[in-house]
N, C-alpha and C positions, 0 to 999 in steps of 0.2 A: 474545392476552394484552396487555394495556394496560403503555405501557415501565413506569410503577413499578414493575410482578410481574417488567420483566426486571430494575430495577435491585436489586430483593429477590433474585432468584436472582444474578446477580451478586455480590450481598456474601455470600451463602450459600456460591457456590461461593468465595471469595476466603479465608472461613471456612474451606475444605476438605473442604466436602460435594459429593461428586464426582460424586452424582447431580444435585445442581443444575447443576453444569458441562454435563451432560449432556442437560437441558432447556434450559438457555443455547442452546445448539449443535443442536438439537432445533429450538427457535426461529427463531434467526438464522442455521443454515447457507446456508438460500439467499440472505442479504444476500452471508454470505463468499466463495457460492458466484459470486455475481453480480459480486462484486469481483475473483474472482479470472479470472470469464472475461472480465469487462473487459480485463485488463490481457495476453489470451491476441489478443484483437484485432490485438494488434501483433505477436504473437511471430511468428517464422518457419513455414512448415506445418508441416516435418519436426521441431520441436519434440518428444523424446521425454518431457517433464512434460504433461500434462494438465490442465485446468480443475478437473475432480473430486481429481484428486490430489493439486493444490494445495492447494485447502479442505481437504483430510483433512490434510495435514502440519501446513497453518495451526492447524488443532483441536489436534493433536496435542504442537504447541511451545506452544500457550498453556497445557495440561492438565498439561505435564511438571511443570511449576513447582506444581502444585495451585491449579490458578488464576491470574485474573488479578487487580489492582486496578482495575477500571472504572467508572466514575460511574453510567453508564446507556448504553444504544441506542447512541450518537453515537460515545461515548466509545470502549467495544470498539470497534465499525467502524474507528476510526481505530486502534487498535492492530492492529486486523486487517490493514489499508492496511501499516504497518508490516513485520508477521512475512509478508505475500505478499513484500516488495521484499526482504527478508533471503532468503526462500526462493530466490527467482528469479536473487539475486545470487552466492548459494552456490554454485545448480545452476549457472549459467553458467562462473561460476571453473573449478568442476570440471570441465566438459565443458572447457574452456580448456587445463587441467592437461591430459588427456586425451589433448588433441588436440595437443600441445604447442603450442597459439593455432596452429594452424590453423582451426578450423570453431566460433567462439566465437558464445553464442547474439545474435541480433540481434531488435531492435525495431524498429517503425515507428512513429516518432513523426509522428500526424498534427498540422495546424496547426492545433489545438487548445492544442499546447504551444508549438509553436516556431515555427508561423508558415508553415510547409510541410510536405511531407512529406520526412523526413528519414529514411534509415536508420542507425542506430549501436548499436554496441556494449553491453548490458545493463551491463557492467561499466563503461565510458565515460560511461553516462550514471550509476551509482553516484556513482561519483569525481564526476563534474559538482554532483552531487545534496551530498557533504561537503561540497565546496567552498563551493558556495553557503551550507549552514547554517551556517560559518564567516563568513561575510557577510552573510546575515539569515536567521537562524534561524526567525524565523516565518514570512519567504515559503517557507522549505525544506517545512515544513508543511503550508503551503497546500499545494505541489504534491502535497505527497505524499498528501493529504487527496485532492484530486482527482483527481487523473490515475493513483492507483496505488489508489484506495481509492472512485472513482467518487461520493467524495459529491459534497451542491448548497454552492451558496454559504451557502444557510441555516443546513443543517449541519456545513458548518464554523463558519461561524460561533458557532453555537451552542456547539460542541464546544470550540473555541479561548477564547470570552470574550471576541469580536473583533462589532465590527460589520459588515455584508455590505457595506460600503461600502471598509471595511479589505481585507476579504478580494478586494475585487476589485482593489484598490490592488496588494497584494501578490503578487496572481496575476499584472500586468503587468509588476511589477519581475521576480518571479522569471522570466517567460518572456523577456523582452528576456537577462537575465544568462545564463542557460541558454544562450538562444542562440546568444551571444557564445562563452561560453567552448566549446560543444562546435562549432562551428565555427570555431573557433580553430583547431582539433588538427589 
């Protein structure tokens, strides 16, 4: 299906036709599905969320609302990117709660983001991730575009309304800041 059929289903389902929601997701589940096993790459083995179970929540918080607002392709992806780092941050809290911060979920941030391989805290790098949008809101994006949502520079670019020249601007500020501040702690 060529993206204008997705961005027609997209306003349809945004509409509240819940069957288009339903070809959306039909569609694009394995973009979500692929984003959210991206972001499984890092997680610890004994992780008890799953790849698959992710994508279904992810569906499932965007459908609660009857929809989402999306322009097209890009645009969902990046909301998707989104409700995966909500999900991830929830589940981690919780198992946190849990465990009373004993056995809190971790990631492996390869030097893709930070320059090394670092291990930290899902919720550490939450907090990191505020922080920064509090300091530049659209490198916060960028990462979360990439590193949580596996797009290319293109499309973010695309998606943002930024040039790919920006976007890589940005992707170096935000990783130096990242840096700093979770090796800080």
């Amino acid at each position: 299906m060529a993206g204008g059929d997705v961005t027609v289903l997209l306003r349809r389902w945004h509409d509240g036709d819940a069957g288009a929601g339903d070809e959306v997701m039909a569609l694009l589940y394995p973009e979500v599905r692929r984003i959210a096993g991206h972001e499984f790459q890092r997680e610890r083995r004994d992780h008890t969320l799953q790849p698959t179970a992710l994508a279904h929540e992810v569906y499932m918080r965007m459908a609660k609302n009857g929809g989402i607002d999306a322009s097209g392709r890009t645009h969902f992806l990046g909301i998707a990117a989104k409700v995966v780092r909500r999900v991830l941050v929830e589940h981690s809290r919780e198992r946190g709660r849990r465990k009373r911060g004993g056995d809190q979920v971790r990631v492996e941030l390869d030097d893709d983001l930070l320059g090394g391989s670092t291990e930290l805290d899902f919720v550490d790098l939450d907090r990191a991730m505020t922080a920064l949008k509090k300091f530049d809101a659209q490198a916060a994006a960028v990462v979360e575009l990439k590193f949580l949502g596996g797009l290319t520079a293109d499309e973010i670019a695309g998606y943002m309304g930024i040039s790919k020249a920006t976007v890589s601007r940005k992707w170096t500020i935000a990783r130096a800041w990242l840096r700093g501040e979770l090796e800080g702690r």
